[in-house]
C-alpha positions in Angstrom: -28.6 -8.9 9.5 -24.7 -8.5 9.4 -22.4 -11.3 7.5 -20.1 -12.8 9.8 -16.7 -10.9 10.9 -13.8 -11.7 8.6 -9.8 -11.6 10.1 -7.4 -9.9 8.2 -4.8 -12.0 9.1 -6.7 -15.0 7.9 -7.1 -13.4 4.4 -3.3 -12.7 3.7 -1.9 -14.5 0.8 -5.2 -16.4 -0.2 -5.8 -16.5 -3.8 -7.9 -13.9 -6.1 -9.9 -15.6 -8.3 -12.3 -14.0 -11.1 -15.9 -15.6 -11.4 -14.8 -18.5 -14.0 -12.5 -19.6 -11.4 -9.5 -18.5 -13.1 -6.7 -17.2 -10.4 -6.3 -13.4 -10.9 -3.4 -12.8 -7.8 -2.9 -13.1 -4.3 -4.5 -10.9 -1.9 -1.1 -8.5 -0.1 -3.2 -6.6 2.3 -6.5 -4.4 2.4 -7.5 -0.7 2.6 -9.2 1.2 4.9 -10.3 4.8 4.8 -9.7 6.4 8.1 -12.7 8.3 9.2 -11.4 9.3 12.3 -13.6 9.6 15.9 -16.8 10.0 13.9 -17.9 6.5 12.6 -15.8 3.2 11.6 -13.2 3.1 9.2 -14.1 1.7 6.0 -12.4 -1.2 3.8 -11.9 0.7 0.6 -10.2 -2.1 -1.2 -7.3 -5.1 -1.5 -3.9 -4.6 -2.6 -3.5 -7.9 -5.2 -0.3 -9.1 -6.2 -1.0 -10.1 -10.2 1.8 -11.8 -12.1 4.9 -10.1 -12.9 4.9 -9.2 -8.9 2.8 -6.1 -9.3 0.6 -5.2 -6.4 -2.7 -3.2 -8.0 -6.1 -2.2 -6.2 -9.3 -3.9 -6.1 -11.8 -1.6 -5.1 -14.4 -3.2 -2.7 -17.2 -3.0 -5.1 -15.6 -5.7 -7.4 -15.8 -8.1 -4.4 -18.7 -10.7 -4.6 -17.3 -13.2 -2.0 -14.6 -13.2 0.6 -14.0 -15.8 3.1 -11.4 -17.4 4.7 -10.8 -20.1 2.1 -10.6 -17.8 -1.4 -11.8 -14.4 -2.4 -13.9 -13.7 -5.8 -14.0 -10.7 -7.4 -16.1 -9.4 -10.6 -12.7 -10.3 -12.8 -12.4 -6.3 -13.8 -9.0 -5.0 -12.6 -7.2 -2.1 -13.0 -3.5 -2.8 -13.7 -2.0 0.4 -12.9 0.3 0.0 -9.1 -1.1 0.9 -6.2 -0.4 3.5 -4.1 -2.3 5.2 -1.2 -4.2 8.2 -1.5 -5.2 10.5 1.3 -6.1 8.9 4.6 -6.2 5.5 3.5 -3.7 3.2 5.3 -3.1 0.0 4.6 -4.1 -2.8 7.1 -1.3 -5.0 7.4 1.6 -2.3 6.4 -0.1 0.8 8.9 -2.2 -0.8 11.5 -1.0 -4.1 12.4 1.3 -3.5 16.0 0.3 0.1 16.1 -0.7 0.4 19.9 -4.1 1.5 20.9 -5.3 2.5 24.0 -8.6 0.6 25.4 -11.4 3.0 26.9 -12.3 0.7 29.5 -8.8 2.2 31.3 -7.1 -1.2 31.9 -4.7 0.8 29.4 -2.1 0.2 26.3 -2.2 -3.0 23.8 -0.9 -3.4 20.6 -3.4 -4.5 17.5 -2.5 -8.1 15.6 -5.8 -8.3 14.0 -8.9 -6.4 12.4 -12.1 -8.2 12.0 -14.4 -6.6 9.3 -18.2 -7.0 8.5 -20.3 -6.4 5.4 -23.3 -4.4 6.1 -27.0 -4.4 4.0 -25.4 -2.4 2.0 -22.6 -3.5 0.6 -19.9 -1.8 2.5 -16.9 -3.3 4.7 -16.8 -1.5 8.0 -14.1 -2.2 10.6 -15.9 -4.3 13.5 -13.5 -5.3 15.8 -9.7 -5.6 16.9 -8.1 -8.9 18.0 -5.0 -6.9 20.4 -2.5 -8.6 22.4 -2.0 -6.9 26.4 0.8 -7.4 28.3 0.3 -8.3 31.8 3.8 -8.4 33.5 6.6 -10.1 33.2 7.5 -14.2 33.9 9.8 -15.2 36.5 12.7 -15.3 33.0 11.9 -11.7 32.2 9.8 -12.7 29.1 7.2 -10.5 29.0 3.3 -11.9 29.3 0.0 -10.9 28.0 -3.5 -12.1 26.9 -5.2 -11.8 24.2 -9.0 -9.6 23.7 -11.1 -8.7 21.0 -12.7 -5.7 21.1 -15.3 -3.2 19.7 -13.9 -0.9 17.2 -15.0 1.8 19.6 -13.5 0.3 22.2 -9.9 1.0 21.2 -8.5 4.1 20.7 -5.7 4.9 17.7 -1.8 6.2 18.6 -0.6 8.9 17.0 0.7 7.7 13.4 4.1 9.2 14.4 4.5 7.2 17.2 6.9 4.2 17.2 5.1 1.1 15.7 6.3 -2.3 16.4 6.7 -4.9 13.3 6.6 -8.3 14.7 3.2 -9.0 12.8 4.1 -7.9 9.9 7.0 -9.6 10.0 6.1 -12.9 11.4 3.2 -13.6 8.3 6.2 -12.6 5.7 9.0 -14.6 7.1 8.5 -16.7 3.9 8.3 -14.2 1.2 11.4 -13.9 -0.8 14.0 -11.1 -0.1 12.6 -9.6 -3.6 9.0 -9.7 -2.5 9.9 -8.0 0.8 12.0 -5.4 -0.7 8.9 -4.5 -3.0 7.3 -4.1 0.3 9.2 -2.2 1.7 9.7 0.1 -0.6 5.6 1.1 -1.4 6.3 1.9 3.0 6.3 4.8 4.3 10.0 6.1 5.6 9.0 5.4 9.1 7.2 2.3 8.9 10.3 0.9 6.2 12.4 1.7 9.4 10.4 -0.5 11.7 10.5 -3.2 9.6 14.2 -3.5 8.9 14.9 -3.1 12.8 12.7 -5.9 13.0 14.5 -8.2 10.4 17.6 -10.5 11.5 20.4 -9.4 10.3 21.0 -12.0 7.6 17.3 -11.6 6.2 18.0 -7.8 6.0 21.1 -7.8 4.4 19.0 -10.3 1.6 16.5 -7.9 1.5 18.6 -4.9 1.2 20.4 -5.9 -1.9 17.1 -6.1 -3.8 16.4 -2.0 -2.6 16.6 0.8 -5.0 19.8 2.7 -3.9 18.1 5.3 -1.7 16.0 2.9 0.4 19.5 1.3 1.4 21.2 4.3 2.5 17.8 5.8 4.4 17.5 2.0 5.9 21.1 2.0 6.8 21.4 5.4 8.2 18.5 4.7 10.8 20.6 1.0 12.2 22.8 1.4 15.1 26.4 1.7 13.9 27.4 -1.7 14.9 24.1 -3.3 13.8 24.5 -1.9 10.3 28.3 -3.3 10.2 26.9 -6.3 11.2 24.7 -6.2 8.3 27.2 -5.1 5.4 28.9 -8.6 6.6 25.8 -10.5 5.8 25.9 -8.8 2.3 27.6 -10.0 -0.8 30.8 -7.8 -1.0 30.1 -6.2 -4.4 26.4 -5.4 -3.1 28.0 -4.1 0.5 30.8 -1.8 -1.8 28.0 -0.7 -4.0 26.0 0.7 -0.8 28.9 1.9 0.7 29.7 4.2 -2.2 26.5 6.3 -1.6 27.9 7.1 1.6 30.1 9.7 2.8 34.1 8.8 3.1 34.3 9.2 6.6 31.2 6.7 7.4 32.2 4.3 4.9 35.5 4.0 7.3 33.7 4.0 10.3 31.8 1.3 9.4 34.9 -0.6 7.5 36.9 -0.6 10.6 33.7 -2.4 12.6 33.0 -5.1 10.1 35.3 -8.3 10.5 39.1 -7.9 9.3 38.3 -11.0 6.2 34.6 -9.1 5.0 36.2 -5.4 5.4 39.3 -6.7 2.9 37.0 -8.1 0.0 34.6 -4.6 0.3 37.9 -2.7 0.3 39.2 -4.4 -2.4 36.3 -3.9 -4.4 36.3 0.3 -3.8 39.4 0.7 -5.3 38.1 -0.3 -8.5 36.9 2.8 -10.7 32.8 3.0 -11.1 31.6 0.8 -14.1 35.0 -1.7 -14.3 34.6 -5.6 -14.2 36.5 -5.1 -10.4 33.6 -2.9 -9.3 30.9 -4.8 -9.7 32.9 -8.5 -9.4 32.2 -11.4 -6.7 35.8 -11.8 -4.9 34.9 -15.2 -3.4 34.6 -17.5 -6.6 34.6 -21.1 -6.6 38.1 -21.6 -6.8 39.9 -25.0 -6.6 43.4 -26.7 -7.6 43.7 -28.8 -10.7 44.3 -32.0 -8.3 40.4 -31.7 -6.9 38.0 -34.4 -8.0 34.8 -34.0 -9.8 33.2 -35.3 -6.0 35.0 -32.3 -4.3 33.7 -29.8 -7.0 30.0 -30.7 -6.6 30.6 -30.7 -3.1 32.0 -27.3 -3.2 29.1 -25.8 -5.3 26.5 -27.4 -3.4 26.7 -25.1 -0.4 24.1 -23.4 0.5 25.4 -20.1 0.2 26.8 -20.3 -3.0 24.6 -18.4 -5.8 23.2 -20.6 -8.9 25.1 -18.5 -11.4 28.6 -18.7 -9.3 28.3 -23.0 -9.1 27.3 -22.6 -12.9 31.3 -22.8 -13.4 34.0 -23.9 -11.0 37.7 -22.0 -11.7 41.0 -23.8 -11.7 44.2 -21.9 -10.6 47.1 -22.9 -8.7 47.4 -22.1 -4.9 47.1 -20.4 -3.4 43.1 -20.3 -3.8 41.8 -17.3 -2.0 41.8 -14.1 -4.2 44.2 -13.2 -5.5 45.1 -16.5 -6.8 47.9 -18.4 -8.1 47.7 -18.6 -12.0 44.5 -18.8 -13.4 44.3 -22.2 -15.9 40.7 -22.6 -16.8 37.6 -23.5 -15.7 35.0 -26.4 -15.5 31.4 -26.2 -16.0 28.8 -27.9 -14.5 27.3 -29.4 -16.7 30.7 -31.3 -17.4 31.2 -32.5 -13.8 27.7 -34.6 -14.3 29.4 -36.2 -17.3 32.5 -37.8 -15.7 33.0 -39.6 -12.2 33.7 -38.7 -8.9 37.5 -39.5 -8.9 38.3 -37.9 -12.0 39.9 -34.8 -11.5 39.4 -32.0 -13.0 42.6 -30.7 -14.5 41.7 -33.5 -16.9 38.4 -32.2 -17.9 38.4 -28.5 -17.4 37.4 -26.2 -20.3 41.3 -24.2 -21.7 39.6 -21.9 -24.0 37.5 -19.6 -22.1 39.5 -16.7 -21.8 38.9 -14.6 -18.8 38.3 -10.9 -18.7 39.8 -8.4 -16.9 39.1 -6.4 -13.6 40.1 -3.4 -15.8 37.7 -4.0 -18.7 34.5 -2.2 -18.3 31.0 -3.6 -17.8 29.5 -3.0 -21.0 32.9 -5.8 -22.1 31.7 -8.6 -19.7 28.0 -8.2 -20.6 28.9 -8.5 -24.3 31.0 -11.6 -23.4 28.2 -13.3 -21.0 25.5 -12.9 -24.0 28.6 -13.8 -26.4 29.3 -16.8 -25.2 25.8 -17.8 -23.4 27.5 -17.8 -19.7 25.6 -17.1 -16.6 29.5 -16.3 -14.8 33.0 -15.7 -15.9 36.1 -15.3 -14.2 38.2 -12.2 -13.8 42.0 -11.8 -13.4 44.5 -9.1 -12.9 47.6 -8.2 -14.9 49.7 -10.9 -13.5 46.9 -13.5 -14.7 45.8 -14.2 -11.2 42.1 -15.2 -10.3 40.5 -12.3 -8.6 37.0 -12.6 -8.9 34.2 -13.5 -10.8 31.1 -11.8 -12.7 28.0 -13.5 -13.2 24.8 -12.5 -14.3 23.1 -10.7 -11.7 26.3 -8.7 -11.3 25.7 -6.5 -13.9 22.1 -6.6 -14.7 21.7 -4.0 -12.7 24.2 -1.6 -13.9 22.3 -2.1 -17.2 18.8 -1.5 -16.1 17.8 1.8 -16.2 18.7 3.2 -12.3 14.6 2.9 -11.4 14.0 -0.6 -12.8 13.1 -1.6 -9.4 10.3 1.4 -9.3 9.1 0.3 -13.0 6.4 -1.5 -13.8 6.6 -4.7 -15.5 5.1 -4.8 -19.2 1.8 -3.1 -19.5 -0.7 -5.3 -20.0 -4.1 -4.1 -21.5 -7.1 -3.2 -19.1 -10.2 -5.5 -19.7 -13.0 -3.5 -21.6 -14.8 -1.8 -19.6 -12.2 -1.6 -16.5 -12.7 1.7 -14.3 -10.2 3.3 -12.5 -8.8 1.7 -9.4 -10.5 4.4 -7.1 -14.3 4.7 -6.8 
């Protein structure tokens, strides 16, 4: 007798746990082998996200118990990344909202599940698929469906070229962070990275975007509609919007300059005049700025906003009006930590910090790294000639113009196999 069906869906982000109970990784999604018309397709594995945000593969023969509450394995993993090897497709990055058509003739639906059952022998075979119909539309024009589960046979597979929605995969990762997704993304195939980012808001896209190697950006950004992708550059920091824009040709970088809003198309602009590899290029132009007359209660207010990164609110700058970039004269800056120290009225002329000299938007990047591990900063302003405030750098500014250009494709440190570990494929 068979073992009772097991959802995908319901699987997705439990833990991975070794047979002492110690937690080896989160499950990401499973494999199939695609054996086409002939005979069900075949779980070949789990994709497992180990720590140091590495997805690897679990071959289904190191499985001893999967439910959906945990998953157990034998505890041997391969550490090497994963990446698909003939026709194996991946069940939540390939199959979930492909369409299907059902055999019965009541026609089209699109897949948002796959049950799988162990057989006597030991092998995960596909069983079932939970699809969504739609049936019309409501009296508002929202369209209507209902829900069947059906035989693997029951259902047959699209084309793989054909246009696969993404609102599954996208619903169950709404809480990943924009680094996780971007990892995602970029293990995709070019079509199905597509379908994803036209499914993404604009402001998650633009998040997820700036954590893309450069040529997943420009292939992401070429497929938008003109307007859309405008749309998204806004949503981007303006260094990380410049940065993208730069890999594209002079005549779309204008095209897309001229639809962006007047105030976000002047900071990118601003920002490409700068040569490649100066402080200006890679430089935040919206700093926390404020007079020398603001309180230590309108500082932390100021830094507390949401949108403002940790390392910018690390250090608020002091400059005369007026405060947008470029500023009056720049004066000096007060850090954080010494706005906890001193009460809400006090302003903070009286308490900022004189002696940290700025750097300038001339100076190159290998200058402001030096000066951030110099002096233990995670941000420092920048200035131009005339002394004025015209950005800031922080940290994650120029990390990565000091990675090597594939960090994001690297793996993390390797860590040594287990004794005995096989290779990640049978």
């Amino acid at each position: 007798m068979n073992s009772p069906k097991i959802f995908v869906a319901r699987l997705l982000g439990l833990d991975v746990f070794d047979p002492l109970g110690d937690r080896l990784g989160r499950l990401r999604d499973v494999v199939v082998l695609d054996r086409g018309r002939t005979g069900r397709s075949a779980a070949t594995g789990l994709v497992i996200e180990v720590p140091g945000k590495k997805r690897v593969f679990v071959p289904m023969t190191r499985v001893t118990s999967m439910d959906s509450g945990q998953i157990i394995t034998t505890g041997l993993i391969n550490l090497r990344r994963f990446s698909r090897r003939g026709a194996e497709q991946t069940v939540a990055g390939d199959l979930f909202d492909r369409r299907v058509h059902l055999t019965d003739g009541s026609g089209e639906a699109v897949v948002e599940d796959l049950g799988l059952e162990r057989q006597r022998n030991g092998d995960w075979l596909v069983s079932d698929l939970y699809v969504r119909r739609d049936t019309g539309r409501t009296a508002f024009g929202r369209s209507k469906g209902e829900h069947l589960l059906v035989a693997w046979d029951e259902a047959l597979w699209g084309t793989a070229s054909a246009p696969q929605a993404a609102t599954s995969f996208v619903a169950a990762h709404e809480d990943l962070k924009a680094a996780d997704l971007a990892d995602m993304l970029h293990e995709m195939t070019e079509k199905r990275r597509v379908e994803v980012a036209n499914e993404l808001q604009d402001e998650r896209l633009a998040d997820v975007l700036q954590e893309l190697p450069d040529d997943d950006q420009v292939q992401i950004l070429s497929h938008l509609d003109v307007e859309r992708a405008a749309d998204v550059l806004e949503e981007m920091d303006p260094d990380d919007a410049a940065d993208l824009l730069h890999e594209l040709p002079d005549s779309q970088q204008e095209l897309l300059l001229e639809l962006m809003e007047p105030e976000d198309a002047e900071d990118v602009r601003r920002l490409l005049e700068y040569e490649e590899d100066t402080v200006g290029s890679v430089m935040t132009p919206v700093p926390v700025v404020l007079p020398p007359e603001a309180t230590v209660a309108e500082a932390m207010a100021t830094i507390r906003q949401q949108e403002i990164s940790p390392a910018l609110a690390s250090l608020v700058i002091v400059a005369r009006p007026p405060l947008e970039t470029p500023t009056g004269r720049y004066l000096g800056v007060v850090h954080f930590q010494r706005l906890l120290r001193y009460p809400p009225p006090e302003a903070i002329g009286n308490i900022m910090d004189k002696d940290l000299e700025p750097v300038s938007d001339l100076d190159s990047v290998v200058h402001v790294t030096r000066e951030l591990a110099t002096y233990n900063l995670t941000s420092i302003p920048v200035v131009n000639a005339q002394h004025r405030v015209v950005g800031a750098v922080s940290v994650d500014d120029v990390l990565d113009h000091i990675l090597p250009e594939d960090w994001r494709a690297m793996d993390p440190d390797e860590t040594p196999e287990p004794d005995g570990a096989t290779p990640a494929r049978p």
